[in-house]
N, C-alpha and C positions, 0 to 999 in steps of 0.2 A: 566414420569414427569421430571426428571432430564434431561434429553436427551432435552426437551423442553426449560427448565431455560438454558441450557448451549448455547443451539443456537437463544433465543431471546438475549442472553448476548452478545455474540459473533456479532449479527448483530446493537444492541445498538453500542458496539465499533467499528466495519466498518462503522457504521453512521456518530461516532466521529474523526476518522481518517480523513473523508472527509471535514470535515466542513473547516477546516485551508487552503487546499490549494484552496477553494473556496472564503474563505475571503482574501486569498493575491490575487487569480487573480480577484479578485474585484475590490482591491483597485489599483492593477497595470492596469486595464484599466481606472480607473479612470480618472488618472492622470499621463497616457499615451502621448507623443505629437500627437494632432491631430489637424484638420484645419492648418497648416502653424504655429501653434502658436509655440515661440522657446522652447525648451527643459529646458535650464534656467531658468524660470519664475518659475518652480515647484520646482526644486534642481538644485541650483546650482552647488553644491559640487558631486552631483551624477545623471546630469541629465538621464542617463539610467538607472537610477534604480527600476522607475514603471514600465518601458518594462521587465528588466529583472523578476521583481515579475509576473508579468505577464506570459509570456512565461514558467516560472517553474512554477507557480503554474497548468499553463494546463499540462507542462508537468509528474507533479507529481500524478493530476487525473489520465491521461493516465497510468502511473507506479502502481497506487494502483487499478483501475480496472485487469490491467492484472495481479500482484500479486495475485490478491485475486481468479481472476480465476483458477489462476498454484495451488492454494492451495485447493479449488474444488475438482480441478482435481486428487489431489495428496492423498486425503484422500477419495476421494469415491475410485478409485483405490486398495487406503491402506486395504478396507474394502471388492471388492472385491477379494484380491486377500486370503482373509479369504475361501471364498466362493469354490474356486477354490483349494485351500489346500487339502482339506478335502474329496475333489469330483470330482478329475481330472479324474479320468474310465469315470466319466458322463458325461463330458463335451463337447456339440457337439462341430464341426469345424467352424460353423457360428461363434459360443460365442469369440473363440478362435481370431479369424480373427478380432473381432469387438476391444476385448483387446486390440491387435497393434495398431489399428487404435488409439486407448485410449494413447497409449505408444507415439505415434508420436504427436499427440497434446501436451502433456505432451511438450514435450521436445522442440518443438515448441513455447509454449505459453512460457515457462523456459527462451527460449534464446530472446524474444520479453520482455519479465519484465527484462530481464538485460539490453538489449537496454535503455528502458525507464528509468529504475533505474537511470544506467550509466548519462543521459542526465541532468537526476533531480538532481543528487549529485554535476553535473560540477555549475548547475546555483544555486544551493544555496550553494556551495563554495563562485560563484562570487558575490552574494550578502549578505554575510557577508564582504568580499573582501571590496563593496565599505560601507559599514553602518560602520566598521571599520575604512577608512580610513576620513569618514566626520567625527566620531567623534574625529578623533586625529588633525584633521583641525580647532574644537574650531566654533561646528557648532551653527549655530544660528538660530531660528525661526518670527524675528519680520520686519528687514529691506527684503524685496524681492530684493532690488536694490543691496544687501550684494554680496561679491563674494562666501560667505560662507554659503547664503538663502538655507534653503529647507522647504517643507510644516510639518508640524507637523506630521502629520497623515501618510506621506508618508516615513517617516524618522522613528518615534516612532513606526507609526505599523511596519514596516519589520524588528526592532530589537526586537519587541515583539513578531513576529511571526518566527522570529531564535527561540529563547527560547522555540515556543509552537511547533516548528518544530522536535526540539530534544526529546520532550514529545511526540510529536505524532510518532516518531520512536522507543522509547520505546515501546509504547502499539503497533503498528503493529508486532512488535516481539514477544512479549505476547499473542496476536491473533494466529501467529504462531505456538506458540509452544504449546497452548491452544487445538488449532485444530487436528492438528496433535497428541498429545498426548491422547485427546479425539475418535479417528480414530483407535489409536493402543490400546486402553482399549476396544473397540468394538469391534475390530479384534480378542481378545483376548478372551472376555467373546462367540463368537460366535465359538471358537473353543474348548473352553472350553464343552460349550453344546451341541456342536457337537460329541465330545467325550463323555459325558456321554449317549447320542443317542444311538451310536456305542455300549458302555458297556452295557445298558440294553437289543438292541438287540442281542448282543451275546450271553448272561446269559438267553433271551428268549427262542434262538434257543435250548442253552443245555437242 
């Protein structure tokens, strides 16, 4: 039952992780330049700045799917290698071979999340980069014709979504270290009773 609450919990917050980078690349194709129309019209002060929400926020799905996979990976592993502790004499060569394979995925999907990470961190640097420097520009929301125009929504959500960006990296940490530590209490309690296994059948034998 616990084991149950911990991982509807756990999937509640990967639900909530995703939701932000799916509302910035919402609102950065919104008000994306398309048709000819100029870039200007929507921010002036930062017309690349729906492409860049854009672009990070797909690139930041792409980072929290493989994250969340490397962490899968990383705690069923954790749990069998509980398995495998306790019962190496047993272990066929198949089982043995299929591990590696588990190993190299690992390390594979590891180095593919830091790719994407890497990608996510540069584009939402750079867009703090430009919401920073429009509002030190004395931005304005009402003349479009201003040199300082940008859309409301496009300007206020993506310093509202810095803010829910840095909460939502907090709780992906949380996740982390939820899971994993929840992996190595399993790891634990399964060698624990593997142990007592052992002790009762020794004390049988005598």
């Amino acid at each position: 039952m616990e084991n149950k609450i911990i991982r509807v919990f756990v999937f509640v917050c990967v639900l909530i992780t995703f939701i932000i980078p799916l509302i910035q690349l919402s609102i950065g194709f919104q008000y994306v330049v398309k048709d000819g129309q100029s870039a200007t019209e929507e921010c002036s002060l930062a017309p690349d700045l729906p492409l860049l929400m854009a672009i990070g926020g797909i690139f930041t799905l792409f980072f929290l799917g493989t994250a969340y996979g490397f962490l899968k990976m990383l705690s069923s592993i954790n749990i069998e290698q509980s398995d495998i502790a306790g019962r190496m004499p047993r272990i066929l060569v198949g089982r043995l071979f299929n591990l590696s394979i588990q190993f190299q995925y690992k390390y594979y999907s590891g180095f593919i999340s830091f790719i994407f990470g890497s990608i996510t961190f540069i584009f939402f640097i750079l867009i703090q980069i430009r919401v920073y420097e429009a509002y030190s520009n004395d931005i304005q929301y009402d003349i479009r014709s201003a040199i300082n125009y940008c859309q409301p929504i496009v300007m206020r959500g993506a310093l509202i979504l810095i803010i829910l960006t840095y909460i939502n990296f907090l709780l992906f940490i949380g996740i982390y270290i939820l899971v994993l530590v929840h992996a190595y209490y399993i790891r634990h309690q399964r060698n624990y009773q593997e142990f007592q296994m052992e002790t009762i059948d020794k004390n049988i034998r005598f």
